[in-house]
N, C-alpha and C positions, 0 to 999 in steps of 0.2 A: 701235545705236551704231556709229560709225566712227574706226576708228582707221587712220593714216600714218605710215608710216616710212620715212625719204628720205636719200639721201646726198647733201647739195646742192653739196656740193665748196665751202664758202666761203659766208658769211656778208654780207660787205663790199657787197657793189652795193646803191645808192641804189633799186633797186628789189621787195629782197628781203622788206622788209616788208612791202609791197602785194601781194606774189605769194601769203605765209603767208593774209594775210586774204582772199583770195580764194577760194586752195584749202578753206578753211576752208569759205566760205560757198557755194561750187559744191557740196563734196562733204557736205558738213554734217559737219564733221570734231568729233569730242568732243576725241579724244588723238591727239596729233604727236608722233613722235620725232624731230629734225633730228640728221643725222653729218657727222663731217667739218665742223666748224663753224670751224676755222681763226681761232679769235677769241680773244684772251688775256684775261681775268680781267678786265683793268683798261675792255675795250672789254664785254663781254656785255650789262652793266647797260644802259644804249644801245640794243645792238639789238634786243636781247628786249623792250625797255619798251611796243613797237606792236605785239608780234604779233598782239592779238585774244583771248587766255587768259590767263584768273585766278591760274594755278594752273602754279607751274613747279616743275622738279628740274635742274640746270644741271652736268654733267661738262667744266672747263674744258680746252682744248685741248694739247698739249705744244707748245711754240712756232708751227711748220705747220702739224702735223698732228695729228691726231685730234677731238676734239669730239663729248659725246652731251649732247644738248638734249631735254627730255621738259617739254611744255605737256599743259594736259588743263582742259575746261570742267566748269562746273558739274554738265553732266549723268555726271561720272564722280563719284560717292559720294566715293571714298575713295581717294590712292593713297599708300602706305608703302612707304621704298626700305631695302628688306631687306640690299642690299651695291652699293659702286661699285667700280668699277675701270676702268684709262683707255679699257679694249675693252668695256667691259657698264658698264650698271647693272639689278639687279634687281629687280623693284618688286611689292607683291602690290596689285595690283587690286579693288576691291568695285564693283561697279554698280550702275545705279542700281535694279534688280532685286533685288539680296541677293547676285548670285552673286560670289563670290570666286576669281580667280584669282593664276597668277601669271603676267608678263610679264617677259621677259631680253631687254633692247636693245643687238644687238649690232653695233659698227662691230670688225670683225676685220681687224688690222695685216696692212698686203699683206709682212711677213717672216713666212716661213714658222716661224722658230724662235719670233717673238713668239706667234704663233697656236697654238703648244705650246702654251704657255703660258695661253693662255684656255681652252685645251678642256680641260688639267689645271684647271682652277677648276671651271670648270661640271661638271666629272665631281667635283669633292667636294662642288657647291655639290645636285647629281642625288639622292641618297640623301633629303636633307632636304625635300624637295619633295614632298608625300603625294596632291597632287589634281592640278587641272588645272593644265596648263605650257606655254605658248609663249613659242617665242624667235624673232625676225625683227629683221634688218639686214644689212646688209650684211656676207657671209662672207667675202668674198675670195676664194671657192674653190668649185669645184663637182664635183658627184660621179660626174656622167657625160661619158663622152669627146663626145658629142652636146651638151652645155651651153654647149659652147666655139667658136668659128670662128673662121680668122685664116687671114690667106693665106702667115703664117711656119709653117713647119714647127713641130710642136711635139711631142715624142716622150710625155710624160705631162702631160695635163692637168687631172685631176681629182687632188681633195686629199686623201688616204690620211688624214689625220689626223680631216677633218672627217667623211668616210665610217665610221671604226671609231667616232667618239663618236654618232653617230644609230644605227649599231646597237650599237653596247655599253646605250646610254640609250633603246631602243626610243620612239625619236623617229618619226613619221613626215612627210611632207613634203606640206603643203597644199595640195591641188590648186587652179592658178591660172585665169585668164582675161586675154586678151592678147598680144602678142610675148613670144615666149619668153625674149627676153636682156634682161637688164633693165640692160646696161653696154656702151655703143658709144664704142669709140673708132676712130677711120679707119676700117681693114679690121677689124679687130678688136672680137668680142661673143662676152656670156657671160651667163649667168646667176650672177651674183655676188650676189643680193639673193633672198632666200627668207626662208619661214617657216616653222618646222616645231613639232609638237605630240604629246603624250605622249596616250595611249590614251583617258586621263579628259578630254582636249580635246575628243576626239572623240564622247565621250560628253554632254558639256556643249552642244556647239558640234557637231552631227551635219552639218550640210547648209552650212556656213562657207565662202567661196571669198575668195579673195587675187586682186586687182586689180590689173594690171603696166599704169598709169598711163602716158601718152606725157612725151616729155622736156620737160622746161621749160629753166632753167638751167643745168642739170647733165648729165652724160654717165651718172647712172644716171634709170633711171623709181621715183617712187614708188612702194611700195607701200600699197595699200588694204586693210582687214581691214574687212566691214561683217558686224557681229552683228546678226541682227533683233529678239535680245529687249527692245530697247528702242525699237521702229519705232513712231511715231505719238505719241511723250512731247511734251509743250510743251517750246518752248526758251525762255529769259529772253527779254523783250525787250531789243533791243542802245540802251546810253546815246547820247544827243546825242555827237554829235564834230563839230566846227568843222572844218573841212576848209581850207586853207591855200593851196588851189587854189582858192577861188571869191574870193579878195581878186584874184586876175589879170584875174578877168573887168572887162571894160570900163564896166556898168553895175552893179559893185558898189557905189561909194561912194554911188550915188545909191541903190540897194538898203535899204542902210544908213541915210541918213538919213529915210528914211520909215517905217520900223520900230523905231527907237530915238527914244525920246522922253526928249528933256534934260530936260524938268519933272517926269516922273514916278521914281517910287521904282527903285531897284536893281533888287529882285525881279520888280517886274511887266515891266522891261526884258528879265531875262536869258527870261523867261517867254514874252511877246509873239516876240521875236526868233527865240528858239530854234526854235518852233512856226515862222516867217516864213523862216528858213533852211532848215528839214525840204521843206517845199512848194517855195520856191525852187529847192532843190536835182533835186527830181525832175522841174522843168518846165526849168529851163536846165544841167543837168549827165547831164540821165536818157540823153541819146545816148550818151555815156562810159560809163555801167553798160552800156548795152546793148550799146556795139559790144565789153566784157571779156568779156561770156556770148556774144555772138557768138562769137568767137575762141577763147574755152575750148571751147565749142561743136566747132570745126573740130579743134583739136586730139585732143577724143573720138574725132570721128569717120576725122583718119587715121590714128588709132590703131589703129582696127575693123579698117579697109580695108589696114594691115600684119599685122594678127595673120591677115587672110584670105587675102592674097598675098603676104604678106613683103615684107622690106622692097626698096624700090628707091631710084636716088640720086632721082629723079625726087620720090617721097615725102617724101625727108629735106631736100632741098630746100623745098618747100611748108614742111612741118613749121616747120624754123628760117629761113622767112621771117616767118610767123604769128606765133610767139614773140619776132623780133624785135619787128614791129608791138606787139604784148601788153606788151612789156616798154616801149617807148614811153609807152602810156597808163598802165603802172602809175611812171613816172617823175614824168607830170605828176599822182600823187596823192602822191607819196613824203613831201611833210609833214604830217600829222594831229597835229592839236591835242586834246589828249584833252578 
C-alpha cells in the first residue's frame, strides 16, 4: 500500500485535480494527505469532488493559510480520526491486512511559538498511543545544521523544539531515498518534510523507506511511504467518466451520431456508447495518456540524476520546463464528467 503526503502550497489551479488523479495512478496511491490547501470551507466541496477517492477527512484552512486534506481508497479498510487540530489530524489506520496503526498529519506553522504549541499536543496526545505511530508532513524545522543551505548567513538552523519532542518521544527518523531537501526556494533548501516512527513501527514496518518525489506545483517534493504488505492485492476497476475533452475534438459530433441510436431504449444507449467512448478514447486520445507517463516518466528520472549529482540550475531548469509542458496536458483534461 502507498501512501503521500504533500505540501501543494494551494489548491486553486485549473490543473490540480488532474495532477491528484495522476499521481494517484503513476504511483498507485491508496491514501493522500494534501497541506497547505489555502481553500476556505465554502470552495473545498468543488475541488475535492474530482480527486479520484471515495473516502475523505477535510481540515479547512484559516483564511491563507493552513489546510490538511486526507483521501484514502478502498483498499485502506478503515480510517478513524481520533483528534483535529488546524496543524495535525490524527487518525488510526486498519489495512487491508488487519494491521492497525496510527498516522499524525502534520502541516507545522512556520511561527515558531505556534509549533510550541503542536509539539505540546502530541507530547499529551504520545502517552496514549500504545502500538505503532507515524507522523509525516511538513515540520517546518529540521534537526541537523546539514538539512539546511542558503547563501544567507544563518546562525541556528535546526529546531530545538522539534529535536527535544523525537527524543523525549523516542521517535525515530525514516530513512529516505532521493534529494535530500524536500523545500527549495531560490538559493535556499531544506529538509522541512520528513517522517518519523516509534519503535513498534519499526517492528511492524522493518524494511519501510520514504520517497522524496521531484517537484510538481509546489516548492516542497512529496513524500512517498510504500508498505509492501499489501503488494499484489486487486484494485476496483475505475467507473466510466465522460471526459469533457473529447467534445473539442473535430470528429466527435460525427463520433456520436453513429453510436447513439435515437430509436432505441435509454439503457442500451448509455451501454453501446459508453463501451464506444472507452475504445475511442484509447485509439484518438491514447497519445495524451502517453505523452503524461512520458513526462512523469522524465520527471522520475531527473529526480535520480539530482539525488546522484545534486542539484544544478541546469537540472532545475529541465525540471520546471517538463512540468510546465505536464501541466499543459493536465489543463486540457481539467473537466471530467463524473
Amino acid at each position: 500500500m502507498n501512501y503521500m503526503i504533500w505540501n501543494v502550497r494551494g489548491t486553486g489551479a485549473r490543473s490540480f485535480p488532474a495532477l491528484v488523479r495522476d499521481l494517484k495512478n503513476h504511483y498507485q496511491l491508496d491514501f493522500i494527505a494534501i497541506l497547505e490547501t489555502r481553500c476556505a470551507k465554502e470552495l473545498s466541496a468543488g475541488r475535492t469532488r474530482n480527486l479520484g477517492f471515495p473516502h475523505m477527512e477535510l481540515i479547512d484552512s484559516e483564511g491563507y493559510s493552513g489546510g490538511i486534506w486526507c483521501f484514502w481508497d478502498r483498499a485502506v479498510s478503515q480510517v478513524a480520526v481520533e483528534e483535529r487540530h488546524h496543524q495535525y489530524i490524527h487518525l488510526k489506520i486498519t489495512n487491508a491486512t488487519n494491521q492497525t496503526w496510527m498516522l499524525t498529519v502534520v502541516y507545522a506553522s512556520p511561527s515558531s511559538a505556534n509549533r510550541r504549541n503542536l509539539w505540546s499536543n502530541l507530547s499529551r496526545i504520545a502517552p496514549m498511543v500504545q502500538g505503532t505511530w507515524l507522523i509525516g508532513g511538513d515540520l517546518n524545522g529540521t534537526m541537523l545544521q546539514c538539512e539546511r543551505r542558503s547563501s544567507a548567513t544563518v546562525r541556528n538552523s535546526t529546531d530545538r523544539d522539534l529535536i527535544n519532542w523525537v527524543d523525549m518521544n523516542d521517535m525515530r527518523d525514516i530513512r529516505f531515498v532521493g534529494p535530500e531537501f524536500t523545500w527549495k526556494r531560490g538559493t535556499s533548501e531544506a529538509r522541512l518534510d520528513r517522517m518519523l516512527g516509534n519503535d513498534h513501527w519499526y517492528t511492524m514496518f522493518p524494511n519501510v523507506v520514504v520517497s522524496h518525489l521531484p517537484f510538481y506545483k509546489s516548492d516542497h517534493r512529496p513524500l512517498l511511504l510504500r508498505l509492501d504488505t499489501a503488494a499484489g492485492q486487486p484494485r476496483p476497476n475505475r467507473p466510466f467518466r465522460f471526459i469533457a475533452a473529447w467534445v473539442l475534438h473535430e470528429h466527435f459530433e460525427e463520433f456520436m451520431k453513429q453510436h447513439w441510436e435515437q430509436d432505441s431504449r435509454w439503457t442500451h444507449n448509455i451501454s453501446q456508447f459508453s463501451r464506444a467512448c472507452s475504445e475511442w478514447n484509447k485509439e484518438v486520445f491514447k497519445h495524451m495518456e502517453g505523452r503524461k507517463k512520458r513526462l512523469l516518466r522524465r520527471l522520475d528520472g531527473i529526480n535520480r540524476v539530482v539525488t546522484r549529482y545534486g542539484s544544478q540550475p541546469r537540472y532545475e531548469d529541465l525540471q520546471l520546463s517538463i512540468w510546465k509542458e505536464l501541466e499543459d496536458v493536465l489543463l486540457q483534461e481539467s473537466l471530467v464528467w463524473a
